[in-house]
N, CA and C atoms as an extended XYZ file, in Angstrom:
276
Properties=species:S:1:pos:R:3:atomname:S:1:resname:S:1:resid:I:1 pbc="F F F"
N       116.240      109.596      106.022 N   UNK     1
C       117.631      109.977      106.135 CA  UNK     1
C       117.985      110.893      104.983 C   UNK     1
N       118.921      111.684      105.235 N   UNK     2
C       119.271      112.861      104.560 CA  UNK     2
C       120.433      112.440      103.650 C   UNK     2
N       120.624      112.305      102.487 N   UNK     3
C       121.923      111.394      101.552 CA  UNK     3
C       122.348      112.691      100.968 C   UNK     3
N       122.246      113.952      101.085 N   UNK     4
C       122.562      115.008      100.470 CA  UNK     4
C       124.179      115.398      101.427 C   UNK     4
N       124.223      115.325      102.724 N   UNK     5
C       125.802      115.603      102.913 CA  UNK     5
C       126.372      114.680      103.081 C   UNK     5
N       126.319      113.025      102.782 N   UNK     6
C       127.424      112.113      102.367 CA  UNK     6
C       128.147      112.198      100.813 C   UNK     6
N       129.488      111.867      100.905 N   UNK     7
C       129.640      112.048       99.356 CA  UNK     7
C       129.720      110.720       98.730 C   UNK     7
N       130.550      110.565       97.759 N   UNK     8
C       130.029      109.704       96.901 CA  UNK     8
C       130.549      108.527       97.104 C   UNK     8
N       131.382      108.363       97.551 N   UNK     9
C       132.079      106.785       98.654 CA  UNK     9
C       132.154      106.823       99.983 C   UNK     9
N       130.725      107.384      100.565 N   UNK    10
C       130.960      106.909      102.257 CA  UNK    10
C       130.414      105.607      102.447 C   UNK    10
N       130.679      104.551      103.144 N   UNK    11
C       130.182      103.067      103.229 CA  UNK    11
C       129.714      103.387      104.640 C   UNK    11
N       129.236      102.335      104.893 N   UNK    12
C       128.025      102.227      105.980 CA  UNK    12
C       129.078      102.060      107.174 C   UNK    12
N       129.158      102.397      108.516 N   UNK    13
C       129.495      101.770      109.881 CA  UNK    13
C       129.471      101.100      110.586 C   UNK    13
N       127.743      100.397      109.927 N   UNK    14
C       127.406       99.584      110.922 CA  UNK    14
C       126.245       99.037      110.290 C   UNK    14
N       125.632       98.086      110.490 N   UNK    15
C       124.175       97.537      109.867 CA  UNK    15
C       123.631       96.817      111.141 C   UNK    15
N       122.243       96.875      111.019 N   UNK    16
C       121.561       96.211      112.434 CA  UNK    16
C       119.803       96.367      110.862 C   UNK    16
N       119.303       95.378      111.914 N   UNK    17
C       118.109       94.779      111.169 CA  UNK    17
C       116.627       95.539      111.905 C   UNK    17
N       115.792       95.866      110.843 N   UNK    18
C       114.605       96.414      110.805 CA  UNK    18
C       113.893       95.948      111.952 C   UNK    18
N       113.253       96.075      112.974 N   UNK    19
C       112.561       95.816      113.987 CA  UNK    19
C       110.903       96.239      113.905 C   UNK    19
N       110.340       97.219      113.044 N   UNK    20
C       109.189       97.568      112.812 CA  UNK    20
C       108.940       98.249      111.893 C   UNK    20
N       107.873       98.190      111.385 N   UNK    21
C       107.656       99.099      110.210 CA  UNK    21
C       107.705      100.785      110.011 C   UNK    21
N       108.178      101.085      109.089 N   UNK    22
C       108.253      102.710      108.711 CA  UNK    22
C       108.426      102.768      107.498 C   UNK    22
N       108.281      104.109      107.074 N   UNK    23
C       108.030      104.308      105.259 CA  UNK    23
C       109.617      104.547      105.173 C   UNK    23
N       110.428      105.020      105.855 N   UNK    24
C       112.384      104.444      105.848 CA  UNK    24
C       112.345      102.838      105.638 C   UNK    24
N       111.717      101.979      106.405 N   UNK    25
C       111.812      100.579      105.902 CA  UNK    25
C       111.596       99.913      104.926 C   UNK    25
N       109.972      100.600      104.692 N   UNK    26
C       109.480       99.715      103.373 CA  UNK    26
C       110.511      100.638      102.289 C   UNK    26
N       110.788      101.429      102.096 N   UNK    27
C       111.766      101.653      100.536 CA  UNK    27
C       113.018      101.414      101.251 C   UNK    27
N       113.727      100.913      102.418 N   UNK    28
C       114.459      100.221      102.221 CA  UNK    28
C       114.641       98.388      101.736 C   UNK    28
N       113.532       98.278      102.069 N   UNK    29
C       112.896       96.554      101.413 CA  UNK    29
C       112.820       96.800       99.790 C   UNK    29
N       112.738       98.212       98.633 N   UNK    30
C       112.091       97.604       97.843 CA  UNK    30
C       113.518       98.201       97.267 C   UNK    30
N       114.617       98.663       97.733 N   UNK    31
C       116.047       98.821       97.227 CA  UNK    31
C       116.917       97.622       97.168 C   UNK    31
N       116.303       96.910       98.358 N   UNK    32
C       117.102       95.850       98.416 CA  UNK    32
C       116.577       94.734       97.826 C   UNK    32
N       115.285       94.556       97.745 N   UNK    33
C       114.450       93.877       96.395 CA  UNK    33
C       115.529       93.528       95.090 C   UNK    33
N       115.832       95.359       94.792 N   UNK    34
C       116.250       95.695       93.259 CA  UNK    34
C       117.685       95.762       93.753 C   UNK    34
N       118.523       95.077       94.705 N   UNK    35
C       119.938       94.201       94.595 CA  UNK    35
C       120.828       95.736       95.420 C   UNK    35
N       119.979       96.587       96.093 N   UNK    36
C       120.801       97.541       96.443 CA  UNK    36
C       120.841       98.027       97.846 C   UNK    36
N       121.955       98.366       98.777 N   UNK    37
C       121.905       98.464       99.854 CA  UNK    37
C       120.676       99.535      100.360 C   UNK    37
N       120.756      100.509       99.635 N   UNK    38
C       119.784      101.668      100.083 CA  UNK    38
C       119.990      102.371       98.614 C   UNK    38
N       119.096      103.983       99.223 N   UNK    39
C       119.398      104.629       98.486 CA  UNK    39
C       120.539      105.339       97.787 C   UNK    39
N       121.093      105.583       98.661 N   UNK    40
C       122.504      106.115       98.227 CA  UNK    40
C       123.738      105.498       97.594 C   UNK    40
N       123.325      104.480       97.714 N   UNK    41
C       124.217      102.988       96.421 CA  UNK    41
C       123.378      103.521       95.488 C   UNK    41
N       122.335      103.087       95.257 N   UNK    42
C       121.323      102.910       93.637 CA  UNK    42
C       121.838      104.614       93.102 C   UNK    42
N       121.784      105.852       94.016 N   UNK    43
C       122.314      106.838       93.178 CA  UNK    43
C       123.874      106.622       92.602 C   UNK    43
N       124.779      105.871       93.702 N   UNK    44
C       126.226      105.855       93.181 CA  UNK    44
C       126.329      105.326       91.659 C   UNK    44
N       125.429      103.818       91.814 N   UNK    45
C       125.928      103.186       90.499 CA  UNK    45
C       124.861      103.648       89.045 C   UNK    45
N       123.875      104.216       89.777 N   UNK    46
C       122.885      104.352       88.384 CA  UNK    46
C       123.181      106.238       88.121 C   UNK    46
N       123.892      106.908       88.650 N   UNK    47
C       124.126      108.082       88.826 CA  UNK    47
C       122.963      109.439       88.175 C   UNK    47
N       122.228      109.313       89.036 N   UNK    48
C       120.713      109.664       89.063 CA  UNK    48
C       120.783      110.656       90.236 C   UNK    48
N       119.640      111.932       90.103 N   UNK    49
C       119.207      113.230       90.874 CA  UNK    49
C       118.036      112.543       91.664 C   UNK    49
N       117.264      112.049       91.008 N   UNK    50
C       115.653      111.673       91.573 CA  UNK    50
C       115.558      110.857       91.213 C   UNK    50
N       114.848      109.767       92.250 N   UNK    51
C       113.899      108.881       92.757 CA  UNK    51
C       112.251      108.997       92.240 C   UNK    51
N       112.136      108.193       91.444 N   UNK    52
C       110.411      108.308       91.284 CA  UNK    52
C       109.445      107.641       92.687 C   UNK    52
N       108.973      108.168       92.981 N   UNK    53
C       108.531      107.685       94.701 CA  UNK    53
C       106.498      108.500       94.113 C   UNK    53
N       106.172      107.638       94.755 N   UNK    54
C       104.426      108.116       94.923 CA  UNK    54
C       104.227      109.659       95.769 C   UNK    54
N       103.985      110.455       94.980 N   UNK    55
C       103.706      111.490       95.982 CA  UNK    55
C       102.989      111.760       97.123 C   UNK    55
N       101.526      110.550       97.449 N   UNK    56
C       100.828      110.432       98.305 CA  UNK    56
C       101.447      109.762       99.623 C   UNK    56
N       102.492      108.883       99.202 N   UNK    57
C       102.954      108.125      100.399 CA  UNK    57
C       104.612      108.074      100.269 C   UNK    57
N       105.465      108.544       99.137 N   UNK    58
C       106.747      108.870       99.784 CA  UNK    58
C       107.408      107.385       99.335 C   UNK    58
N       106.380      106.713       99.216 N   UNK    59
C       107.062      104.847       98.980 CA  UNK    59
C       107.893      105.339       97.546 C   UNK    59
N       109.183      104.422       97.135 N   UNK    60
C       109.691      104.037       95.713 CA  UNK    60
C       108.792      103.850       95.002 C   UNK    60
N       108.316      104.386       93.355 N   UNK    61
C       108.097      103.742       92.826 CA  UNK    61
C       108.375      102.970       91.411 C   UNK    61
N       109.680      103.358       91.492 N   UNK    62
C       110.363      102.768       90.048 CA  UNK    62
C       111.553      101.884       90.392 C   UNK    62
N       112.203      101.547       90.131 N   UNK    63
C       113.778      101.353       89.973 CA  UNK    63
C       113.974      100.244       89.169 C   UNK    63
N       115.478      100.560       88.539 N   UNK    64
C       116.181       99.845       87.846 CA  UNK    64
C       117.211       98.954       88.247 C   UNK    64
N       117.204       97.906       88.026 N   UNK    65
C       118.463       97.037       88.560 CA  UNK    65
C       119.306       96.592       88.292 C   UNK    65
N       120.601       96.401       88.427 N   UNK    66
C       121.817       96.336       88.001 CA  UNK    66
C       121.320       95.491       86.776 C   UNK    66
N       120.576       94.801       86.156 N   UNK    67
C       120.873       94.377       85.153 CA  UNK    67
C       119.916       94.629       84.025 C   UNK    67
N       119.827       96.068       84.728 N   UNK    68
C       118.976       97.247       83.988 CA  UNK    68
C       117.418       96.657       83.622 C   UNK    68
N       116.891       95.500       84.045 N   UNK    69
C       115.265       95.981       83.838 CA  UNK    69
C       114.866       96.427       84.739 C   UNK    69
N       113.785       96.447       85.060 N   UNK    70
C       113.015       97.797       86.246 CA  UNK    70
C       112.124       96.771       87.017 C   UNK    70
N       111.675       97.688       88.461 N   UNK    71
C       110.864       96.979       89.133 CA  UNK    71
C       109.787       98.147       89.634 C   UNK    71
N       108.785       98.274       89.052 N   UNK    72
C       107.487       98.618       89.398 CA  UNK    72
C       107.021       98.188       90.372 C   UNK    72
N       106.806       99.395       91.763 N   UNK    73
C       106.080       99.217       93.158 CA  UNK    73
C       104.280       99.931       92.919 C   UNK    73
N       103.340       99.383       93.762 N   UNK    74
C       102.104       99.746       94.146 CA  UNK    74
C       102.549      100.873       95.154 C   UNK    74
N       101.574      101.837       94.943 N   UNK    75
C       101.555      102.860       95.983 CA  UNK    75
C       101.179      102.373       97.476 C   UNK    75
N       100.803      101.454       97.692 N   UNK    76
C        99.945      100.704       98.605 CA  UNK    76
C       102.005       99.773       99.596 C   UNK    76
N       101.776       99.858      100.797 N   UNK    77
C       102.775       99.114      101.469 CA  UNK    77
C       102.726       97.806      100.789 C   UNK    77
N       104.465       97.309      100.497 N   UNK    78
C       104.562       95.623      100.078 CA  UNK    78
C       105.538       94.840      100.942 C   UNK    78
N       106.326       95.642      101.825 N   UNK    79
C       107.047       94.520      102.903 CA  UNK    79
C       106.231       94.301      103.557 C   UNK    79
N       105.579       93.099      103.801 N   UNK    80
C       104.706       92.372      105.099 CA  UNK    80
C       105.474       92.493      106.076 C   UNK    80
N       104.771       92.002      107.514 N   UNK    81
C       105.334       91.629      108.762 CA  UNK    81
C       106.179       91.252      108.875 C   UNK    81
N       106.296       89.824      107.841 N   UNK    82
C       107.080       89.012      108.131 CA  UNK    82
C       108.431       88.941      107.342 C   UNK    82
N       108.420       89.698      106.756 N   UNK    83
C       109.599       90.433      105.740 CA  UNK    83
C       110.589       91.482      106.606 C   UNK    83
N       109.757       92.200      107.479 N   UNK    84
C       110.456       93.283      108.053 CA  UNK    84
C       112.122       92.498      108.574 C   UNK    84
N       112.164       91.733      109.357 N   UNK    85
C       113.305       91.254      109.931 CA  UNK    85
C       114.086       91.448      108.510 C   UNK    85
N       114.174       91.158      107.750 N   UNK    86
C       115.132       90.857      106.492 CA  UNK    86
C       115.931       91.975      105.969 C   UNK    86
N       114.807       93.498      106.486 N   UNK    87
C       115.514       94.161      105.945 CA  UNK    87
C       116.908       94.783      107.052 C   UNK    87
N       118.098       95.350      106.096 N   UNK    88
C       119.191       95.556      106.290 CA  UNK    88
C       118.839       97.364      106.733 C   UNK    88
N       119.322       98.210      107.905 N   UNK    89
C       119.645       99.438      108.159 CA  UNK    89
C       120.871       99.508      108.083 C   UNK    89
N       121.517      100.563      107.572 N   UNK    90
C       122.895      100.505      107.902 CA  UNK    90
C       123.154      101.774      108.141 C   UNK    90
N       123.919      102.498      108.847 N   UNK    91
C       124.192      103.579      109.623 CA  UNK    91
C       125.512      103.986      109.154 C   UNK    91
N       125.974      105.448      108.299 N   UNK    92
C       126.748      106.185      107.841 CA  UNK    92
C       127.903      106.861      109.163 C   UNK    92
């Protein structure tokens, strides 16, 4: 998803739950890991340009969390199967 033409307080419309895996899912699992709806929250409150993400696969690989220590991801997929249901989509 494209977060470049929402501005800086659009809230979501709607939320419905992950049904299968995609590289949109798994870094939405590892935002919400680190206490945040998606991406475009973690830019609101940490007010940040870039995302450190693995260049080979596009996955997150840094972030900070509201209570500012960090969470270090493997380049390698970490939402399992059975995780997928959990995660939150939410639609602008």
């Amino acid at each position: 998803m494209s977060w470049a033409n929402l501005d800086d307080n659009a809230r979501p419309k709607s939320m419905s739950r992950a049904t299968g895996w995609t590289v949109e899912v798994e870094n939405l699992y590892r935002f919400q890991q680190a206490g945040y709806r998606d991406e475009l929250e973690y830019r609101q409150i940490k007010q940040v340009a870039l995302i450190d993400k693995w260049p080979e696969t596009g996955f997150v690989k840094k972030l900070q969390r509201r209570d500012n220590t960090f969470y270090y991801y493997n380049r390698n997929r970490e939402c399992q199967d059975r995780e997928i249901r959990k995660v939150k989509v939410y639609v602008y």
